[in-house]
C-alpha positions in Angstrom: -0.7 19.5 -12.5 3.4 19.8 -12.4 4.9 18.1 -10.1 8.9 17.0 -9.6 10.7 14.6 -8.2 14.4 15.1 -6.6 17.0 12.8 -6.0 20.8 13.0 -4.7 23.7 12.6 -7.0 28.1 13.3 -6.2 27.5 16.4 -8.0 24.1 17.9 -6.2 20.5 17.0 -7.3 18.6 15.3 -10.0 15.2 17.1 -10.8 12.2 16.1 -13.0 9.6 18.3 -13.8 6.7 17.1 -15.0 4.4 19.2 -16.6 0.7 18.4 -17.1 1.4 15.0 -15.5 -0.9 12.2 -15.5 -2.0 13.2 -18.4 -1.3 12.2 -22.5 0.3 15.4 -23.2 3.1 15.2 -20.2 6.1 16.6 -20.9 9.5 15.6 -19.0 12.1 18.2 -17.9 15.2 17.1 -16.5 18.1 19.3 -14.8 21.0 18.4 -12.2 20.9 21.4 -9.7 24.2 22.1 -7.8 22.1 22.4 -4.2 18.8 22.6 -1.9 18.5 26.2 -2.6 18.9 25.6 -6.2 16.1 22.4 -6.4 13.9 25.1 -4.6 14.5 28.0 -7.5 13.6 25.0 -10.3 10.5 23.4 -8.4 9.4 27.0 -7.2 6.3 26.4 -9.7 5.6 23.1 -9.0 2.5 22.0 -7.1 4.0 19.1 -4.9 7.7 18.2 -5.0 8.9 14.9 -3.8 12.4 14.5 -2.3 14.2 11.6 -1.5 16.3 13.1 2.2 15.1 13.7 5.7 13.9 16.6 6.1 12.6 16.9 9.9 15.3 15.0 11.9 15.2 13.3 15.5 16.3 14.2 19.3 18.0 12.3 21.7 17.8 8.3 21.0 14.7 7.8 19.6 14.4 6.7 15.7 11.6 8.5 13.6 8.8 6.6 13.5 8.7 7.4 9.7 11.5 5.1 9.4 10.9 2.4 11.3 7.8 2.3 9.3 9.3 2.5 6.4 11.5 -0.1 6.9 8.6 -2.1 8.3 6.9 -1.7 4.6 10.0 -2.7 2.9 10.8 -5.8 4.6 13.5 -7.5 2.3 14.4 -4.4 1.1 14.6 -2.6 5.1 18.7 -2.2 4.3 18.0 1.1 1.8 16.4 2.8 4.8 19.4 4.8 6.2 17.4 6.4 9.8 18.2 10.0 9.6 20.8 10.8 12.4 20.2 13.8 15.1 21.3 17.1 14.0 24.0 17.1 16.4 25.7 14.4 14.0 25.8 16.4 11.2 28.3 18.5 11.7 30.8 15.8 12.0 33.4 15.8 9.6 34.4 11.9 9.3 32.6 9.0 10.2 35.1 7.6 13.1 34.0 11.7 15.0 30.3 11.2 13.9 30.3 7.7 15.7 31.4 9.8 18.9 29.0 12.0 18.7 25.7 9.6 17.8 26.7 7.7 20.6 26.8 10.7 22.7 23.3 11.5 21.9 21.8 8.0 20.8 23.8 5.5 22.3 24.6 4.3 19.2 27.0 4.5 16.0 25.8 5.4 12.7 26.6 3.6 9.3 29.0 4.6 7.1 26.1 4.5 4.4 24.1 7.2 6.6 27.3 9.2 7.0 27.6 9.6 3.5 24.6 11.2 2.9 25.1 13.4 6.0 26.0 16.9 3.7 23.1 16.3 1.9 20.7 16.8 5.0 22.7 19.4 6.2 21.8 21.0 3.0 18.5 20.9 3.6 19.1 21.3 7.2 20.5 24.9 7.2 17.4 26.4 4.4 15.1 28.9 6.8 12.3 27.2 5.6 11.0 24.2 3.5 7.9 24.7 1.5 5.0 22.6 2.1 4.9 21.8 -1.5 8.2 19.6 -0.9 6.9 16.2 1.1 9.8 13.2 1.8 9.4 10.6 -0.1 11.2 7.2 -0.1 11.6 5.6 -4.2 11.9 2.2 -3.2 8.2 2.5 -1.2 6.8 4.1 -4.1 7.7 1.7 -6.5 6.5 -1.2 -4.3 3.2 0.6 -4.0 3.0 1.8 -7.6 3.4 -1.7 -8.3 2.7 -4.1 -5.3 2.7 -7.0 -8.5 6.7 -6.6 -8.9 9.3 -8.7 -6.4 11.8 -6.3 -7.0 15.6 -7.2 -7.3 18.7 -4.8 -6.3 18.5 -1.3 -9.2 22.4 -2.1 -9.4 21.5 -5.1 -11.3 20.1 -5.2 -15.2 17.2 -7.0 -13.9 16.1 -4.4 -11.3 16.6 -1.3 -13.9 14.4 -3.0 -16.0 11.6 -4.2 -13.3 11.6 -0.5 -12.4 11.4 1.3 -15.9 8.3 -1.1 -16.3 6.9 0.2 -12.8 7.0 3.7 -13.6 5.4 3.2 -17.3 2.4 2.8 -15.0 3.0 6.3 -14.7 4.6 7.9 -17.4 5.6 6.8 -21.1 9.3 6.0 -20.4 9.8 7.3 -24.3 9.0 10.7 -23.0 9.9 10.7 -19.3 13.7 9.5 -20.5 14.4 10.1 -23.7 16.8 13.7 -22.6 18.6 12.8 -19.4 21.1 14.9 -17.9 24.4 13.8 -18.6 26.1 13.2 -15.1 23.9 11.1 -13.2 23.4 7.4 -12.8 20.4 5.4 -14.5 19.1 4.4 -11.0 19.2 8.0 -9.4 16.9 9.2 -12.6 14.3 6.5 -11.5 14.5 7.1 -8.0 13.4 10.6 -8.6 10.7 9.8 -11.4 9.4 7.2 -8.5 9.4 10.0 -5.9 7.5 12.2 -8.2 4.5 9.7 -8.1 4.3 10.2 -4.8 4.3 13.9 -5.1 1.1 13.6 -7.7 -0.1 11.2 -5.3 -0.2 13.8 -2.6 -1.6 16.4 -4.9 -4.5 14.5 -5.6 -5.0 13.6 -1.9 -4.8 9.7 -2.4 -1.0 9.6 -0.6 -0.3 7.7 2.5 1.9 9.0 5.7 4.1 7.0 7.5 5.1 8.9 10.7 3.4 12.2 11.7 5.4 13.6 14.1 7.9 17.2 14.3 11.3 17.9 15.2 12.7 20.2 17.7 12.5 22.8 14.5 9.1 22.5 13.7 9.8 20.3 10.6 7.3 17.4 10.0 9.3 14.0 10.2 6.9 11.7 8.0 7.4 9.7 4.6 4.8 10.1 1.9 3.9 6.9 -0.2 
């Protein structure tokens, strides 16, 4: 089984590859590719890939149900669920013209925080197609449900790094899954994608949960896997 997990950083994408995962002899790959078409050209051999963006995204003012459920899951933690805006946002070139143009459509403003990560959907956005291989994922549900027994505290702190590094030994040796890291990207963006990467296996083995089944106006599924 290989399987990857993908998360954002300033300069692109984080990937891990895991090859012959869930198993003794895993071996850990890491890479930061510069975009969406680039993670596809890395992952192209993976069996289930799981990425931590929207992928399908929502018309008119209704939220995914994906993320409310999401958020609904998370309880405390709700706040690092950023609901993915309407395409018509993403084209918006500073946060004061993509209020104007979510209200337009929504009746509402968006955050700053989901503003931010606006150009990375619209990676993803523009690709003709997504494999079926790559499946949403959300890091901070599959920790939770990885390991339900942890109260986790905020990854900026020492305390949360740590509670998560001892989550995800439940799925891989962290001797192996982080002894090579790429060089520039964060501590908590490397977990986030080894966490999204469960999910991914979990999906390959046909034991994942969806949150959300619904598809956009472009025939993209709109659904988190956990």
């Amino acid at each position: 089984m290989q399987v990857a997990g993908v998360d954002g950083v300033p300069d692109g994408w984080v990937v891990c590859v895991l090859r012959d995962a869930g198993t003794p002899e895993v071996t850990v790959s890491w890479t930061v590719e510069p975009d969406a078409a680039a993670v596809l050209a890395r992952t192209r051999d993976c069996d289930a890939v799981g990425l931590d963006i929207p992928i399908g995204l929502p018309s008119g003012t209704a939220r995914r149900a994906c993320d409310v459920e999401t958020a609904a899951r998370l309880g405390r933690a709700r706040s690092s669920v950023f609901p993915a805006p309407p395409r018509e946002v993403l084209a918006a070139r500073t946060h004061a013209e993509a209020c104007v143009v979510a209200r337009e459509v929504t009746g509402k403003a968006i955050s700053l925080q989901t503003f931010h990560i606006g150009a990375k959907i619209r990676e993803w956005d523009a690709l003709d197609a997504v494999p079926d291989t790559v499946v949403e994922a959300h890091p901070e549900l599959s920790l939770r449900t990885l390991a339900p027994d942890i109260e986790f505290v905020p990854k900026k702190t020492a305390r949360g790094l740590g509670q998560r590094i001892a989550a995800l030994a439940r799925w891989v040796d962290p001797a192996v899954a982080l002894a090579d890291l790429p060089g520039p990207t964060r501590l908590d963006d490397v977990l986030d994608a080894l966490a999204v990467s469960w999910t991914a296996a979990r999906r390959l083995r046909g034991e994942a949960e969806i949150l959300g089944d619904e598809t956009d106006a472009r025939g993209r599924p709109m659904r988190v896997v956990v």
